[in-house]
C-alpha positions, -999 to +999 in steps of 0.1 A: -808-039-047-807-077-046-777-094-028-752-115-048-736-142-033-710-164-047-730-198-065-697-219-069-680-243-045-659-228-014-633-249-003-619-243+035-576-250+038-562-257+069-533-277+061-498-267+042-507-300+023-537-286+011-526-253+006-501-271-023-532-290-038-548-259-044-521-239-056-513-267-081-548-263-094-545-224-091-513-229-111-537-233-140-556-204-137-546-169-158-569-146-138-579-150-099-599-130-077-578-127-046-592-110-010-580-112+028-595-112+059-584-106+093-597-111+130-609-077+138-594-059+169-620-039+194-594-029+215-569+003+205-534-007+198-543-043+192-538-056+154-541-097+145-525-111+115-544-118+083-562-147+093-580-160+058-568-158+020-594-160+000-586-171-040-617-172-066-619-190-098-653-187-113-664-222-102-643-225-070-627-200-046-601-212-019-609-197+018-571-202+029-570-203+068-534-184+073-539-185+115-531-227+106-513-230+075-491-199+077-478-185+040-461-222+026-435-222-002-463-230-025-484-202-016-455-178-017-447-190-052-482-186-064-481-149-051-450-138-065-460-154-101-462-126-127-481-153-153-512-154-128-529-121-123-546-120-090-575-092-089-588-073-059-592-041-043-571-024-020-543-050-029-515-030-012-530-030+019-538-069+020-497-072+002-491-053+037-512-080+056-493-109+040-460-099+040-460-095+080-465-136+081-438-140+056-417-115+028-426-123-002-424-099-035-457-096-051-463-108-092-495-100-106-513-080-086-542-058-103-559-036-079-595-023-091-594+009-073-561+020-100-586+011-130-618+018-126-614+052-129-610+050-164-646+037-169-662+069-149-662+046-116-651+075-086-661+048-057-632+025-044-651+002-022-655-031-036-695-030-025-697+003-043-681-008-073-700-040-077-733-022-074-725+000-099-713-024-122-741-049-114-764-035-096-764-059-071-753-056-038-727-076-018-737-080+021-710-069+048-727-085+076-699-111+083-668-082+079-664-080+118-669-118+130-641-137+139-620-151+111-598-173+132-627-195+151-619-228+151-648-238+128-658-206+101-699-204+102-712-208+060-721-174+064-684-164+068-673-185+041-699-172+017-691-138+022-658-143+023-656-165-011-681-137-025-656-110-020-631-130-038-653-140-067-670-099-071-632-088-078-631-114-108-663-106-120-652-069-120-624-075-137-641-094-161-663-070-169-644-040-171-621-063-198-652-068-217-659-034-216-627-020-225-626-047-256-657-033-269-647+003-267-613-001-293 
């Protein structure tokens, strides 16, 4: 299968201040494909925080580095907003991941893995799901790299934006799909 990667434009955070810029241009958005990563641990018993939000429009996804901006008002305020629906797989788990930097209640959350059951889709991996949807195939090969390096390789922020971005395309489609079949 040929490998998608995200063709919009990735924008790294690493301030509160522009944390708030984005969320006021996030605040615009209905639908937003919304991921996490977090430095992985090689050791038993050792767990990081979530170190990178990741927040997809179709043109622009927002790699927000949490290990330097932390979980601001704004941010908080866009994540508990019911009138954005931010789309991803295996949302509880990243909810999880979030909320041990700072409690907030989650508003809008869709998780693919609840929905796409209903279009004969048994996989819950967001690789697996893509493919079949697509039939293209997202590449893993940056999952286990660092995510709190001072400076985040292009490679890491094009995976991480495309992992963002597949959920709304997923979502997309499966609306699409689910319009045509009333």
């Amino acid at each position: 299968m040929p490998i998608v990667l995200y063709p919009g434009r990735i924008i790294t955070i690493d301030t509160a201040a522009d944390v708030d810029k984005a969320m006021k241009a996030l605040g615009k958005e209905s639908i937003v494909g919304i991921d996490t990563e977090t430095r992985p641990s090689f050791r038993k018993g050792v767990q990081y925080n979530v170190s990178l939000l990741q927040l997809s429009t179709a043109d622009t996804c927002f790699l927000i580095r949490l290990c330097r901006t932390g979980l601001p008002d704004s941010l908080v305020a866009f994540l508990e907003n019911t009138e954005i629906t931010k789309v991803g797989v295996s949302l509880h788990d990243d909810y999880q991941a979030l909320a041990r930097r700072r409690r907030f209640k989650a508003g809008g959350f869709f998780d693919l893995q609840k929905h796409v059951g209903r279009f004969g889709i048994e996989e819950m991996s967001l690789q697996k799901i893509y493919a079949i949807i697509f039939g293209e195939k997202i590449s893993k090969s940056q999952q286990l790299t660092n995510w709190e390096k001072d400076v985040l390789t292009d490679k890491q922020k094009l995976y991480a934006a495309t992992d963002a971005w597949a959920c709304l395309k997923i979502y997309e489609k499966l609306e699409q799909t689910r319009t045509r079949t009333r």
